[in-house]
N, C-alpha and C positions, 0 to 999 in steps of 0.2 A: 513583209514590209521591209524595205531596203533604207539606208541611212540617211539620203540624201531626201528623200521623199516623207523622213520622220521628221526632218528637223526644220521645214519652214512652217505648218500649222502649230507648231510647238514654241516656236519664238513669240507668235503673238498670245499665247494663254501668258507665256512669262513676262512680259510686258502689262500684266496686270496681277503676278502671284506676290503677294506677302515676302517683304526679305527673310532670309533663313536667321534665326537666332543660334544656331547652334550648328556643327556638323552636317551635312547633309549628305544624303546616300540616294546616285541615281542607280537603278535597277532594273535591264531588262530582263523580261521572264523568257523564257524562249521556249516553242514547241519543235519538237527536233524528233525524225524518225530515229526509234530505239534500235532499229540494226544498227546505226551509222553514225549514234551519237559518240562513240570511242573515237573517231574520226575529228570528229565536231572538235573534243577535246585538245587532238591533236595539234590541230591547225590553230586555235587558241594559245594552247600553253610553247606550243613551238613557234607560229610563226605571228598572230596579231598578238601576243603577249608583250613581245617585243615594245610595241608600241606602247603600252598603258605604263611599261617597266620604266622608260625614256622617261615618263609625265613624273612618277613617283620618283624618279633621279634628279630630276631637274627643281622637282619641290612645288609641280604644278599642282596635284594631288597629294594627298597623303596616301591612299593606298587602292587596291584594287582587287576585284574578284572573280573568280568562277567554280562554279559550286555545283553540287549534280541532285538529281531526285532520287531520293530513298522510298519515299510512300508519300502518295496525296493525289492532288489533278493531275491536270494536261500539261502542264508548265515540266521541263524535264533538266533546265540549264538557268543559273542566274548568272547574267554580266556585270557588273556593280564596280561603281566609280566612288570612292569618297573623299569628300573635299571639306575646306575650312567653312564654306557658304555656299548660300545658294547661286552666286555671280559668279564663285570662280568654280563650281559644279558644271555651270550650264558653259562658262567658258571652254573649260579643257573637255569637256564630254565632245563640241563644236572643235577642236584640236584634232583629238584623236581620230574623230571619224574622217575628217579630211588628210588624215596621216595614212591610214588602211586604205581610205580609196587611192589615195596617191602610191603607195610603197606595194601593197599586197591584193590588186585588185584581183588575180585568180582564186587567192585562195580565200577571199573575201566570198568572189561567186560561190565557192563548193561549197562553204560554212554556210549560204543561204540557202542551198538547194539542201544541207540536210537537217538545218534548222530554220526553215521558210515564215515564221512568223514567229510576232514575239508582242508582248504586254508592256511600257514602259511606264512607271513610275518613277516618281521624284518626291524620298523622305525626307521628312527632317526629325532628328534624334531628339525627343522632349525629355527623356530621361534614359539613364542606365546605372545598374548596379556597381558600384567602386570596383568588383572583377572582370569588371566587362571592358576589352582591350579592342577593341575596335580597329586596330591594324592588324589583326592576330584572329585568323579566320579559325573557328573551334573546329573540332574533327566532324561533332554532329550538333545540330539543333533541330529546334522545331518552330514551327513560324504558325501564328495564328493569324489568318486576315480577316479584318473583321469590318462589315458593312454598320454604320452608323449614320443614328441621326445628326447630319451638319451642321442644324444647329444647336444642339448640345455637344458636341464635340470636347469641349474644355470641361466642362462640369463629369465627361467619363475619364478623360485626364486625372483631372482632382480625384476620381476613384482610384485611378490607378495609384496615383501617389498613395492612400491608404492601406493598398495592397502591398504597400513595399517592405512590412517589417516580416509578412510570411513569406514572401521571396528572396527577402536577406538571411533567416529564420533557417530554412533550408537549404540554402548557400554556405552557411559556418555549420551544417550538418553531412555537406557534402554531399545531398543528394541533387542537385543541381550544380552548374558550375559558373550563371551569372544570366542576365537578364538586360532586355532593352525593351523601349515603348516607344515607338515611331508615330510620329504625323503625317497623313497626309498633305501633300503640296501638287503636284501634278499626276494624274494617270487616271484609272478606272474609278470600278465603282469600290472600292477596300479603300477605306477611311482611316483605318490604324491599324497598326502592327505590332503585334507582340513577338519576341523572341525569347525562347529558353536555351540555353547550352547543356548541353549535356556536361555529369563530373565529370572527371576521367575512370572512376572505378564504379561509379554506380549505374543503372539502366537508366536511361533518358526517356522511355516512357512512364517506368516508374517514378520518376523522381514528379515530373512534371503530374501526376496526378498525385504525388502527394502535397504539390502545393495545394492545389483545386480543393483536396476532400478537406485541407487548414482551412481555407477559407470556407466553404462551407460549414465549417462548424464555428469559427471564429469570428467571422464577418457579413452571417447570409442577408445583410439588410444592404450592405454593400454592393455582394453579387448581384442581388435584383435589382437596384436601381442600374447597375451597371447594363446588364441586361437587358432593360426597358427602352436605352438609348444606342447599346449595340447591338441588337439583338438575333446576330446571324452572323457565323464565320466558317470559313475555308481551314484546314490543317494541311499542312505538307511538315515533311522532314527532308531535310538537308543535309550534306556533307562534304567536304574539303574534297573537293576530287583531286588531289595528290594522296591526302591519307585513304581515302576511297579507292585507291589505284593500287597503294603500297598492300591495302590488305586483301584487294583481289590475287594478288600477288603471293599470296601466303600460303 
């Protein structure tokens, strides 16, 4: 899917989405041949980097991503734009693409011939932990996507909000390093998102299951209603692909 062809059925959904109350994070997922993704990288962080760098100079954005697959699906590259709201999200995202097609359309083509489709999404941040720095892309996480009933949507929110003193809990123990709960607003069928960060000294899979076995023992009347309304998710883990580079590198 090319850029120009994402963004006229995508004006009209927004034309009818809910304003952003908070942060908003657009995100595409991107499927990209694994021989060639180093390439992908490439042309990203060298030459259409350039562009997203301008937005976050100029104070159009606040910040910007690209991030690589550790373990999970088909999804191998996130692109992710974050802004004040959802208007000036959808604005500068409409920016930028017309900045790439105009400044860098070769290597715009090669980026799409090695990563030829992609998933878009449009969060909004409902909550995050006081350590969760949101211009400050952590080394690893793990993302849970999770399909939900839309309309209890809010009432697994309000679950989450319960779950936050075992995830702050393990945060001042340092087996995690901070947490967010996303909305959906635009894209598929993943209805929210969870993020864990990894500490810097503990294992990120371990840490994140020892939030799970707290709750389980602290809150199982929670998890199951939680569960009754979301009750199916995707995992991936994630990572900075500059620290992802530095330690291939070692």
């Amino acid at each position: 899917m090319k850029w120009r062809t994402l963004l006229l059925p995508v004006i009209a959904v927004l034309m009818f989405a809910p304003q952003a109350q908070s942060q908003t994070l657009i995100a595409q997922y991107f499927r990209c041949s694994t021989a060639n993704e180093g390439e992908a990288d490439f042309i990203m962080d060298n030459v259409l980097g350039d562009i997203y760098d301008s937005h976050v100079d100029s104070g159009a954005i606040i910040d910007w991503g690209w991030v690589e697959h550790q373990a999970g699906g088909q999804w191998r590259r996130i692109a992710t734009i974050l802004a004040a709201d959802l208007t000036s999200a959808w604005d500068q995202w409409g920016s930028i693409v017309e900045a790439i097609l105009a400044e860098h359309p070769n290597a715009w083509h090669r980026f799409n011939e090695i990563c030829p489709s992609h998933d878009d999404y449009i969060w909004n941040i409902i909550s995050a932990s006081e350590t969760e720095d949101l211009t400050d892309t952590p080394d690893l996480w793990a993302s849970s996507y999770w399909v939900c009933d839309s309309n209890n949507e809010s009432r697994a929110d309000e679950l989450v909000q319960q779950m936050v003193p075992v995830f702050d809990k393990h945060i001042a123990a340092g087996h995690i390093g901070g947490w967010a709960w996303y909305g959906h607003v635009i894209g598929g069928k993943f209805r929210r998102l969870l993020t864990i960060d990894g500490a810097d000294d503990f294992n990120l899979l371990e840490g994140r299951e020892m939030v799970v076995e707290d709750l389980q023992a602290s809150s199982p009347e929670v998890l199951e209603e939680f569960g009754e309304i979301c009750g199916s998710h995707v995992d991936y883990i994630w990572a900075d692909t500059e620290n992802a580079d530095d330690e291939d590198d070692d």
